[in-house]
C-alpha positions in Angstrom: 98.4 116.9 118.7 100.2 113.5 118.9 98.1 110.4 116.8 96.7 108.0 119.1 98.9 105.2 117.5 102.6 106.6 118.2 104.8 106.8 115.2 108.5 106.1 115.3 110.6 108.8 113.4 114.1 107.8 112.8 116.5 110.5 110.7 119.6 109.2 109.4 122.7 111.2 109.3 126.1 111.6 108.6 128.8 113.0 110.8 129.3 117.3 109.9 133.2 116.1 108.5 134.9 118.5 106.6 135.1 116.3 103.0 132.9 113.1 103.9 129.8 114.9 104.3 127.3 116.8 101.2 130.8 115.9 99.1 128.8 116.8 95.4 128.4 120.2 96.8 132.4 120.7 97.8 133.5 121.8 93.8 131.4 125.1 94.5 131.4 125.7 98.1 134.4 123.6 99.8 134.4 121.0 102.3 134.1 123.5 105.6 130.9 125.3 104.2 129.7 121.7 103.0 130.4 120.4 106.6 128.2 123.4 107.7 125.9 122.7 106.0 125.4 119.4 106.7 125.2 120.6 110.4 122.2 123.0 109.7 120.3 120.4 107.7 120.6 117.6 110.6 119.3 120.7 113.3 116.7 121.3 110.6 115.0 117.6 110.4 115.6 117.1 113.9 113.2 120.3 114.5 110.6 119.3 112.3 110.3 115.9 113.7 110.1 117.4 117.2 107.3 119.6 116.0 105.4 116.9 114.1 104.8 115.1 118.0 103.9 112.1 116.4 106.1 109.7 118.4 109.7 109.4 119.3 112.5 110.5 117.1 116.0 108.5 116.9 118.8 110.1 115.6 120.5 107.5 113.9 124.4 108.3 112.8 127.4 107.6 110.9 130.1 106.6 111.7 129.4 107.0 115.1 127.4 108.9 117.9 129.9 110.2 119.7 130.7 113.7 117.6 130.8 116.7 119.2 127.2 117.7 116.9 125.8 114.8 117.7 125.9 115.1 121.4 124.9 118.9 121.3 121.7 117.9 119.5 121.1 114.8 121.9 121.4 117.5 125.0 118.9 120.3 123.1 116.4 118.5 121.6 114.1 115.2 123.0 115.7 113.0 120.6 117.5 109.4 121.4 120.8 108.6 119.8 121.8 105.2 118.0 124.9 104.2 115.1 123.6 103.6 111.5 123.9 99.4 110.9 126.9 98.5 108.7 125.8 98.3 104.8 124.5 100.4 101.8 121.6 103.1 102.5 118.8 99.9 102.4 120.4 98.3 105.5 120.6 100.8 107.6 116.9 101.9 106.5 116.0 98.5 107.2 117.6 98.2 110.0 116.1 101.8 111.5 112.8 100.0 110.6 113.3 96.8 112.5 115.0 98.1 115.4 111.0 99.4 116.7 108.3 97.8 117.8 105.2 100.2 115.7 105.2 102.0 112.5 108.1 103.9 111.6 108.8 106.6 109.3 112.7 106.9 107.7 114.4 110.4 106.6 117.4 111.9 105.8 118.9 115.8 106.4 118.7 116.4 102.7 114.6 117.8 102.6 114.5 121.3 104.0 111.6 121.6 102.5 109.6 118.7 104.7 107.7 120.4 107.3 105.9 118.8 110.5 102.4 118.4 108.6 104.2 116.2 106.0 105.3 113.8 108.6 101.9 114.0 110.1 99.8 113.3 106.6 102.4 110.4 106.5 102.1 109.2 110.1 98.3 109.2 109.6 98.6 107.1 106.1 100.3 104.3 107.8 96.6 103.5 109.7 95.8 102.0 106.4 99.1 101.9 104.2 101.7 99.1 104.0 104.1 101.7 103.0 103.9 105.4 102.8 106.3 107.6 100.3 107.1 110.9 99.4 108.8 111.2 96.1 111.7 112.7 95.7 111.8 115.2 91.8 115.1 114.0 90.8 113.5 110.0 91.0 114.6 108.9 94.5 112.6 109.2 97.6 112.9 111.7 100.9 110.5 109.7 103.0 109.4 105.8 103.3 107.3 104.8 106.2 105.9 101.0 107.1 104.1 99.2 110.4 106.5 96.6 109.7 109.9 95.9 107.9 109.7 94.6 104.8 113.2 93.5 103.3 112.3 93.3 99.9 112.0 97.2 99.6 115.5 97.7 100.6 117.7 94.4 99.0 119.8 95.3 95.8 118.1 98.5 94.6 120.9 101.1 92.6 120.4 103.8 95.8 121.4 107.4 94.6 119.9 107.3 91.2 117.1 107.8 88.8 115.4 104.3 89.6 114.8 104.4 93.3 111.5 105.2 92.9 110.2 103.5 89.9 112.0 99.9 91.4 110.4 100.7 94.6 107.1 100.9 93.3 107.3 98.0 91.7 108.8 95.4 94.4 105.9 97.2 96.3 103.4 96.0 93.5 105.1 92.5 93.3 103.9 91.6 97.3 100.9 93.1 96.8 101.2 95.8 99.7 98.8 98.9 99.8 101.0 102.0 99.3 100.1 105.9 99.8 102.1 108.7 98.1 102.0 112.1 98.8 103.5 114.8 96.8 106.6 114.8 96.0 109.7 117.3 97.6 113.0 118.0 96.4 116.2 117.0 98.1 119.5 119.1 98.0 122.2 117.7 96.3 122.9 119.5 93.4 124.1 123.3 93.1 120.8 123.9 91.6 119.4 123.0 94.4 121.5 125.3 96.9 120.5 128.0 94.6 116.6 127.4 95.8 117.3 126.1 99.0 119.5 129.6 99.6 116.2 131.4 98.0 113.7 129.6 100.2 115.4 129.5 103.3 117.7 132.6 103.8 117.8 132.0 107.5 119.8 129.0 106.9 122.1 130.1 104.2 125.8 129.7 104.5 
């Protein structure tokens, strides 16, 4: 059942392109499988935002809307399609953020492993929360969620490494905002991590 305070869910995500797209994973499975991939991961968080029923869900996407993938998933699922803001990952968080009126919650296609209740449990935290997270294990984060935009969470932080997290939590601390975590998910980047995601989800293995 949807929350009676409607949620915003806005999924960023790149373009399917054969050698621009899951690019650490193209030494051990090549830029077409990569590509793929990449594909079945966006069709993936796009279904589990649908199920959540929280709110509306905005596909935003880079470089542009207007691939072939994109407009297949705009004509199969109830989904709205907008271009990522120019910038590093912080803008165009910050800018999915701002763009609503109401709480929003930000992913990407890299968390097979969220599933509709998580975005729920994080869509009910923001009733009290400032900000809501779920942790990512290797330091970074696969969810943020806030009523509002607030800049300072997204201005100068080293995105795609160890720190994320910890300078996150911090600048939250700093302006004194009330923040929820929830348990933390792993994100697939590594080969490791197609090693367990091809265990875990067979269905969706290349």
């Amino acid at each position: 059942m949807p929350n009676a305070s409607s949620v915003n869910i806005a999924i960023l995500a790149k373009a399917p392109v054969p050698g621009r797209t899951k690019t650490r994973l193209i030494p051990a499975i090549g830029a077409h499988a990569a590509a793929v991939l990449q594909e079945r991961l966006t069709e993936r968080a796009i279904e589990t935002a649908v199920a959540a029923d929280i709110g509306p869900v905005t596909l935003w996407c880079t470089p542009d809307l207007m691939y072939v993938s994109f407009q297949d998933l705009a004509a199969r699922f109830p989904i709205v399609l907008k271009r990522q803001p120019d910038g590093d990952l912080g803008a165009r968080m910050l800018g999915a953020i701002a763009a609503n009126n109401g709480p929003t919650i930000v992913v990407g296609t890299d968390c097979p492993a969220m599933s509709p209740e998580h975005l729920r449990t994080a869509a009910n935290a923001l009733a009290e929360a400032d900000v809501v997270l779920i942790p990512a294990e290797d330091g970074g984060y696969v969810l943020i969620g806030a009523p509002v935009a607030h800049p300072q969470l997204f201005v100068d932080i080293a995105w795609g490494t160890a720190t994320v997290l910890d300078e996150t939590r911090a600048r939250i601390a700093a302006r004194g905002l009330k923040a929820t975590e929830l348990p933390a998910l792993w994100d697939l980047d590594s080969d490791a991590d197609l090693a367990r995601f091809e265990q875990m989800f067979p269905e969706m293995a290349l």
